[in-house]
N, CA, C and O atoms as CSV, one atom per row, in Angstrom:
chain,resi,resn,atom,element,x,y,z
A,1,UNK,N,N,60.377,-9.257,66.375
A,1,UNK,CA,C,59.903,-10.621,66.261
A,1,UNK,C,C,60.239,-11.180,64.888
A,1,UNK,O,O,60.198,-10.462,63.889
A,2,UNK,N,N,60.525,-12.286,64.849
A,2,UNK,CA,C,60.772,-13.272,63.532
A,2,UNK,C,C,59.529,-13.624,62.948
A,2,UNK,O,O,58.583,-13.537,63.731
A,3,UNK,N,N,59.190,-14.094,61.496
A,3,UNK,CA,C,58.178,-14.658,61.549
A,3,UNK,C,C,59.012,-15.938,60.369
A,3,UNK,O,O,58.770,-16.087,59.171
A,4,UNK,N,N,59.747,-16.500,61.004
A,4,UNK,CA,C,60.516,-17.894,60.652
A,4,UNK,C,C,59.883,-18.902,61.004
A,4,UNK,O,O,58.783,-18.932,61.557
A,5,UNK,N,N,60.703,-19.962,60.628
A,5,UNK,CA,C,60.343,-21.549,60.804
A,5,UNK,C,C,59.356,-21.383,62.481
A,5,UNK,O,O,59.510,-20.731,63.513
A,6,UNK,N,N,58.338,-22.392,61.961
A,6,UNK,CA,C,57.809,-22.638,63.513
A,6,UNK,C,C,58.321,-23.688,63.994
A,6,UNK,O,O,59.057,-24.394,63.305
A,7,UNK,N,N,58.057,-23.943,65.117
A,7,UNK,CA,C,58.987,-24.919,66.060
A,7,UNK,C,C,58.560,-25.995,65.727
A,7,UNK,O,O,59.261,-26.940,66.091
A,8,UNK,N,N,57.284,-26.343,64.926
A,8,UNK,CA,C,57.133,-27.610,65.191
A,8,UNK,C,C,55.816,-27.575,63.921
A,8,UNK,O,O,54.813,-26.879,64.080
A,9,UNK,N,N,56.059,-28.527,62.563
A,9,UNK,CA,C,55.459,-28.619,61.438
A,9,UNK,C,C,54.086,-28.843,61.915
A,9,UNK,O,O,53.802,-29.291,63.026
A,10,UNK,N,N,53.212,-28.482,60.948
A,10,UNK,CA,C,51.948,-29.102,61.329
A,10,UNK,C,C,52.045,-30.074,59.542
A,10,UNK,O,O,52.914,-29.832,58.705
A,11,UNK,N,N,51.302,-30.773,59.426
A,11,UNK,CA,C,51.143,-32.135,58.422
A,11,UNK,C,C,49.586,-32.016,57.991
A,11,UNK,O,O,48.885,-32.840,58.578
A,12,UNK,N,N,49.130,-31.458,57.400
A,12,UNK,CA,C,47.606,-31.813,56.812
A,12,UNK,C,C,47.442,-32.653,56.286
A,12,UNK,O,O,48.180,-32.763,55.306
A,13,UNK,N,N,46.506,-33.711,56.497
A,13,UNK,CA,C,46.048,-34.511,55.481
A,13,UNK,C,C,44.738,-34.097,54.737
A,13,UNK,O,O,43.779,-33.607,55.334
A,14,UNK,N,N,44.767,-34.363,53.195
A,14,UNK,CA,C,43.956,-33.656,52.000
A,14,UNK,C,C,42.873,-34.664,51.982
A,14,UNK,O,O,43.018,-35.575,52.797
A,15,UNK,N,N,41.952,-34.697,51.326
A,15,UNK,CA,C,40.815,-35.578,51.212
A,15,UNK,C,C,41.278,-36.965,50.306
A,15,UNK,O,O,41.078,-38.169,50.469
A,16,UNK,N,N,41.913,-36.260,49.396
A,16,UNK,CA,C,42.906,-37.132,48.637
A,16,UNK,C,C,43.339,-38.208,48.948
A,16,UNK,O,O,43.367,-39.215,48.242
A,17,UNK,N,N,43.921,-38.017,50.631
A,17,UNK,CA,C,44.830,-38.754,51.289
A,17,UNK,C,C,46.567,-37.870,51.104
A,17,UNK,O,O,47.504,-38.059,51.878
A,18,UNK,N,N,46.591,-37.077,50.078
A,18,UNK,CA,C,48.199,-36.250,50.275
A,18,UNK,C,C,48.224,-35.370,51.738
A,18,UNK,O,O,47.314,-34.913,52.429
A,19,UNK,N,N,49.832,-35.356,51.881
A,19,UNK,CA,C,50.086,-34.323,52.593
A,19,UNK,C,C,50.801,-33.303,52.166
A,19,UNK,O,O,51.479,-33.225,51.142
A,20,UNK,N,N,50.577,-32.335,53.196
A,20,UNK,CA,C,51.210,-31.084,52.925
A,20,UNK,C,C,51.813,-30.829,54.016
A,20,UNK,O,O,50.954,-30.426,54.800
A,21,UNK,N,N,53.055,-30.844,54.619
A,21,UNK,CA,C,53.812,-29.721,55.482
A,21,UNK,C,C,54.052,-28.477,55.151
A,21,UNK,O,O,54.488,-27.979,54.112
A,22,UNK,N,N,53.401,-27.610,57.094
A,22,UNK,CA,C,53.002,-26.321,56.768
A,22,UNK,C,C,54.093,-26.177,57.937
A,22,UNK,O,O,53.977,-26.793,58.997
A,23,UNK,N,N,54.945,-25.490,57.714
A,23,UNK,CA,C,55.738,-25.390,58.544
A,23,UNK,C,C,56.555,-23.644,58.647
A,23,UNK,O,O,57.724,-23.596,59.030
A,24,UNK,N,N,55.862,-22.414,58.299
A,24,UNK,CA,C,56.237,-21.557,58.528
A,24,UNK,C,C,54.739,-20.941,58.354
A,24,UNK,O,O,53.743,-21.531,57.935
A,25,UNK,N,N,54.859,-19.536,58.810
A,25,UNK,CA,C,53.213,-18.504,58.445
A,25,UNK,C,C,53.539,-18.080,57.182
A,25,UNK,O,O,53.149,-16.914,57.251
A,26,UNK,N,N,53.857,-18.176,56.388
A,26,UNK,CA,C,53.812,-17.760,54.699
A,26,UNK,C,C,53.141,-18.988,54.471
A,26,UNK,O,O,51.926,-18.942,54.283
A,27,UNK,N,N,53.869,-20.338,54.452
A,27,UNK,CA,C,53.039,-21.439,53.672
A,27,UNK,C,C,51.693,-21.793,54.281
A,27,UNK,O,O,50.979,-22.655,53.768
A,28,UNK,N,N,51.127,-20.694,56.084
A,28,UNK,CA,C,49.917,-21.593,56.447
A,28,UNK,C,C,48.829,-20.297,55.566
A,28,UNK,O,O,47.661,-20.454,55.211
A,29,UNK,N,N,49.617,-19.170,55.417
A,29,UNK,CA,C,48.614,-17.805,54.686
A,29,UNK,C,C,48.130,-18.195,53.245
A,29,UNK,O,O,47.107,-17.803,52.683
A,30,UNK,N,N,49.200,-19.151,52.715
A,30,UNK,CA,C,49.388,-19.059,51.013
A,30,UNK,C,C,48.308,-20.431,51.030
A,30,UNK,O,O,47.598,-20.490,50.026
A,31,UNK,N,N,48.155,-21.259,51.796
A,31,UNK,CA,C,46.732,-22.375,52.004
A,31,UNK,C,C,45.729,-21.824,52.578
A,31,UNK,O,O,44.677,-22.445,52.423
A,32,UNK,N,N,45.687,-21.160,53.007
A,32,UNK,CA,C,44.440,-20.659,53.572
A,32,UNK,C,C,44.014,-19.505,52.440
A,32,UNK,O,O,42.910,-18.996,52.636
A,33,UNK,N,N,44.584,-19.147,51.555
A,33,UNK,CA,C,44.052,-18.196,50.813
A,33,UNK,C,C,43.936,-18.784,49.152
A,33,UNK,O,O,43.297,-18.287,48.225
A,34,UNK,N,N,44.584,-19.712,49.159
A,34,UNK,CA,C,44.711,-20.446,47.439
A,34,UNK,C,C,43.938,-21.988,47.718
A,34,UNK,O,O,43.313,-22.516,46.799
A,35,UNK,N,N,44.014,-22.443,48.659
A,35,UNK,CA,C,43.563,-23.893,48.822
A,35,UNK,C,C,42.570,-24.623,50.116
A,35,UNK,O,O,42.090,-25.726,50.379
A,36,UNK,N,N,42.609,-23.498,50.594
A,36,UNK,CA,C,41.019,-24.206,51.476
A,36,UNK,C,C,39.882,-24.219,51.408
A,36,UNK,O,O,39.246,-23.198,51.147
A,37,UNK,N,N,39.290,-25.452,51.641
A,37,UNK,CA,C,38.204,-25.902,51.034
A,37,UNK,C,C,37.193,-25.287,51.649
A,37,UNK,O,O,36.161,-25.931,51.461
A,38,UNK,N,N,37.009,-24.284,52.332
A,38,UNK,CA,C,35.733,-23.365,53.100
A,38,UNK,C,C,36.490,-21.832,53.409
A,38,UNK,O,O,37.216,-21.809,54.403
A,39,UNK,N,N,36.402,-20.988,52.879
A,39,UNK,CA,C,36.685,-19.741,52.807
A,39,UNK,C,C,35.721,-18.857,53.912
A,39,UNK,O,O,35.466,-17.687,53.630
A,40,UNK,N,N,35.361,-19.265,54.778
A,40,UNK,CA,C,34.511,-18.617,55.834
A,40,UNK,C,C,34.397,-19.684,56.841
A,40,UNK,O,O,34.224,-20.895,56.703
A,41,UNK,N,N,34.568,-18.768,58.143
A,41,UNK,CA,C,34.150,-18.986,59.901
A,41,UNK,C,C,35.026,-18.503,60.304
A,41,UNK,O,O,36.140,-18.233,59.856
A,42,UNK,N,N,34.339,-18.315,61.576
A,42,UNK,CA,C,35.733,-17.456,62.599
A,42,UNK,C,C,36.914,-17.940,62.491
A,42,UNK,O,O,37.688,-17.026,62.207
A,43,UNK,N,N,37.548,-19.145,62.597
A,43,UNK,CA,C,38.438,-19.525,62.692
A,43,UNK,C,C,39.239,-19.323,61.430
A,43,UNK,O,O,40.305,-18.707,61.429
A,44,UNK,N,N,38.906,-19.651,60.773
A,44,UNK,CA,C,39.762,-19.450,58.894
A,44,UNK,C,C,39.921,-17.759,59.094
A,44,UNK,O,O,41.016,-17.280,58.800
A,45,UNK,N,N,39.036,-17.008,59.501
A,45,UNK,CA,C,39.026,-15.381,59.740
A,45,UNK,C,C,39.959,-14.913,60.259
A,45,UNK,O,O,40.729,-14.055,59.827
A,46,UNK,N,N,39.949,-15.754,61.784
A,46,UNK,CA,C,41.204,-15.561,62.862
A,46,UNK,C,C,42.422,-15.990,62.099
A,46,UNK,O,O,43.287,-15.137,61.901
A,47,UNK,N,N,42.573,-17.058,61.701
A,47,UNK,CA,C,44.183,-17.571,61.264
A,47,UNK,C,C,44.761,-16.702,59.899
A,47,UNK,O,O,45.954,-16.615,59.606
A,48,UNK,N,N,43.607,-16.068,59.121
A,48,UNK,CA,C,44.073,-15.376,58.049
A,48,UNK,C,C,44.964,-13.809,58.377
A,48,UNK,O,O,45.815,-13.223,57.707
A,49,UNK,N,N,44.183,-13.410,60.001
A,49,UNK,CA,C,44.652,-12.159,60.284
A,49,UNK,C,C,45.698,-12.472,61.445
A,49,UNK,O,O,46.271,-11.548,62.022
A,50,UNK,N,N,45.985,-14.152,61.849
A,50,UNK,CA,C,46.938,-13.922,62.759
A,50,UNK,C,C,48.538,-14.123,61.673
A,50,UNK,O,O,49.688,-13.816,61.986
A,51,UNK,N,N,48.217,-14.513,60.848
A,51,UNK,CA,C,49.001,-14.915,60.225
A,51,UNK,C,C,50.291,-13.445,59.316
A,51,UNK,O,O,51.490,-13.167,59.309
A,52,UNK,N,N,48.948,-12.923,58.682
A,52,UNK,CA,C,49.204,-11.700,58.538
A,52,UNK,C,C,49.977,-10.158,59.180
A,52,UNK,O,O,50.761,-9.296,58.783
A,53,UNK,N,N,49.099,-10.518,60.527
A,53,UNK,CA,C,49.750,-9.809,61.711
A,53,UNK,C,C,51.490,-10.795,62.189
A,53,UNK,O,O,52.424,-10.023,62.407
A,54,UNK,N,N,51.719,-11.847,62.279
A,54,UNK,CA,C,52.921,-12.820,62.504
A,54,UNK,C,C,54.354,-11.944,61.232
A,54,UNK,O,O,55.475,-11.632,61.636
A,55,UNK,N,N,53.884,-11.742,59.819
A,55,UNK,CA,C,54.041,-11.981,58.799
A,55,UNK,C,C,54.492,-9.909,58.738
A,55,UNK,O,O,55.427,-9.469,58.067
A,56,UNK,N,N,53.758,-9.218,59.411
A,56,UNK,CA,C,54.029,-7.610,59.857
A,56,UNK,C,C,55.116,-7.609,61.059
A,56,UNK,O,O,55.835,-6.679,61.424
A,57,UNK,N,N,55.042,-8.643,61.456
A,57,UNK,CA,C,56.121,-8.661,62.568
A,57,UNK,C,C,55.149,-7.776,64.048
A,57,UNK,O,O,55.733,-7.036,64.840
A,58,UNK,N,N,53.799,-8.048,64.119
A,58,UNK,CA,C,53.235,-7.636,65.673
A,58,UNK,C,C,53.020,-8.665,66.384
A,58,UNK,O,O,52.910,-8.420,67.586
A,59,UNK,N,N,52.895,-9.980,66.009
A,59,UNK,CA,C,52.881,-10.957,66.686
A,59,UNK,C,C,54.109,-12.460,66.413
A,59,UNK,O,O,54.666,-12.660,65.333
A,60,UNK,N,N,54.296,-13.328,67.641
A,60,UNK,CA,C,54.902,-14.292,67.151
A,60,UNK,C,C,54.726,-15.799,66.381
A,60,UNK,O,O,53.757,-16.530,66.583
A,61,UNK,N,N,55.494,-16.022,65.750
A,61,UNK,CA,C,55.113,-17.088,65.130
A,61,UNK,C,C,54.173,-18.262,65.345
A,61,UNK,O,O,53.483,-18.777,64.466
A,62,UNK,N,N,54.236,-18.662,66.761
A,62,UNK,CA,C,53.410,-19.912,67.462
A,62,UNK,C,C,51.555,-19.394,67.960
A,62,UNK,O,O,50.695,-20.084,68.507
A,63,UNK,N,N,51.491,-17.918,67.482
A,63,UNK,CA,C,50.471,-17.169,66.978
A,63,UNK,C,C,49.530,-18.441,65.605
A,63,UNK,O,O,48.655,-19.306,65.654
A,64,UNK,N,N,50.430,-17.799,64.531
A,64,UNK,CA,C,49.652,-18.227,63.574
A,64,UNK,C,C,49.858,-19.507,63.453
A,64,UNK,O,O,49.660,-20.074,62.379
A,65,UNK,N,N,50.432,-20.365,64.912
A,65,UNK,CA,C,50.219,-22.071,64.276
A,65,UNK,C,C,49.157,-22.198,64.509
A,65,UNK,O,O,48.348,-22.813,63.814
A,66,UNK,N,N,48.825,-21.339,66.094
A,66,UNK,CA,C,47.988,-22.279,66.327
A,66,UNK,C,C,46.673,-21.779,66.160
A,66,UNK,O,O,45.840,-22.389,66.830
A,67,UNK,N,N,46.146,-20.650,65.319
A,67,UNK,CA,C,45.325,-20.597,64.443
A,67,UNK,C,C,45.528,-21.502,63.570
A,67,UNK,O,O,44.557,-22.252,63.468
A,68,UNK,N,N,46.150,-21.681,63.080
A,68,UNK,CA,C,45.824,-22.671,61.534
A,68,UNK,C,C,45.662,-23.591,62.082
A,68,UNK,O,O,45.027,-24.235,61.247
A,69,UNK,N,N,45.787,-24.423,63.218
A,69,UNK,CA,C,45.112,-25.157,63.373
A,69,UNK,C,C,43.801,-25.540,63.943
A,69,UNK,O,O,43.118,-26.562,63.876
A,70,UNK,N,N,43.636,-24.098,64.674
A,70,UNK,CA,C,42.212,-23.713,64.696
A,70,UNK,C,C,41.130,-24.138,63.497
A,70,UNK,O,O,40.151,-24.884,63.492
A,71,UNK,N,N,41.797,-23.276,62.443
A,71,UNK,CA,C,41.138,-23.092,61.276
A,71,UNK,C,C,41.277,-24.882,60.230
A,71,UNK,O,O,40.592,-25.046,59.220
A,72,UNK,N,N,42.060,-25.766,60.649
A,72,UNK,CA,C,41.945,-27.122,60.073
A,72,UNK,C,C,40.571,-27.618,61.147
A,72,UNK,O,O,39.556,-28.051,60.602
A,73,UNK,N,N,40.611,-27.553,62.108
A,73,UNK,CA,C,39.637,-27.921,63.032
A,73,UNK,C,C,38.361,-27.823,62.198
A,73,UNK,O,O,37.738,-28.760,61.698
A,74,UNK,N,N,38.085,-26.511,62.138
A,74,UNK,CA,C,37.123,-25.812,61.562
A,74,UNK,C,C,36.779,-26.156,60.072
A,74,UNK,O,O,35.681,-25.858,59.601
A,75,UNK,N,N,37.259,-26.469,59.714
A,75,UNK,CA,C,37.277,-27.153,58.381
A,75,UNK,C,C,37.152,-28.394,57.889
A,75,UNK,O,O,37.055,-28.700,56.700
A,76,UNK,N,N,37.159,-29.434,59.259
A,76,UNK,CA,C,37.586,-30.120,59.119
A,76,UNK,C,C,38.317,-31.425,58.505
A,76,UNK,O,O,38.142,-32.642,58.455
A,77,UNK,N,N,38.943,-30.763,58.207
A,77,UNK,CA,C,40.744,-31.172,58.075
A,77,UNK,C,C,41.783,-31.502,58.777
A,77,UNK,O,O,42.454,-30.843,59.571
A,78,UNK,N,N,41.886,-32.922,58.306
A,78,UNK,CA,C,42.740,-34.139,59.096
A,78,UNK,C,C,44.123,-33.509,59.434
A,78,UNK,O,O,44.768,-33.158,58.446
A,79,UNK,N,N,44.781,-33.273,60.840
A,79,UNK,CA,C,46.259,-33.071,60.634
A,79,UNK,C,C,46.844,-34.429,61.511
A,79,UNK,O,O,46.556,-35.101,62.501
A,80,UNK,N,N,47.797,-34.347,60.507
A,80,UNK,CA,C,48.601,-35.978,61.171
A,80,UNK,C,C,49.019,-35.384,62.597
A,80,UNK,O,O,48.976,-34.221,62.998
A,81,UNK,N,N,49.423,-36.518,63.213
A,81,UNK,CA,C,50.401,-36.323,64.777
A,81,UNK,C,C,51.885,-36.284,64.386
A,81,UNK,O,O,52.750,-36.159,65.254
C-alpha cells in the first residue's frame, strides 16, 4: 500500500478564518499532533492511529482521510467544500 497523495484535499478552515490544505496522511498526523485545538476524543484518537497505521503501510490512504475528518467534526472545525 502507498501512503501518498489522497485523492481528494480536505481544506480546514482555522478560527482565524486561514486555510490549510491537508492533502496527504503526514500533513493530517503533523496537525493533529502540533496544531489541534483539543487533543482528546475518540475521534482525534482514531485519526491519530489511522493515520499512523496508513503511514506503516497496514492500511490505505482514504483510511486516514476520513478519520481526519472525523476528528475536524469532533473538534469542531470548519472544512471548506
Amino acid at each position: 500500500m502507498s501512503a501518498g497523495p489522497w485523492s481528494e484535499c480536505v481544506v480546514v478552515r482555522s478560527r482565524d478564518g486561514s486555510l490549510a490544505f491537508v492533502s496527504t496522511t503526514s500533513e493530517a498526523l503533523s496537525m493533529l499532533q502540533e496544531a489541534w485545538p483539543q487533543r482528546k476524543g475518540p475521534a482525534y484518537h482514531a485519526a491519530v492511529g489511522a493515520c499512523e497505521e496508513v503511514l506503516n503501510g497496514h492500511l490505505p490512504p482514504y483510511v486516514a482521510r476520513i478519520a481526519f475528518l472525523d476528528a475536524c467534526r469532533e473538534a469542531g472545525i470548519a472544512v471548506a467544500p
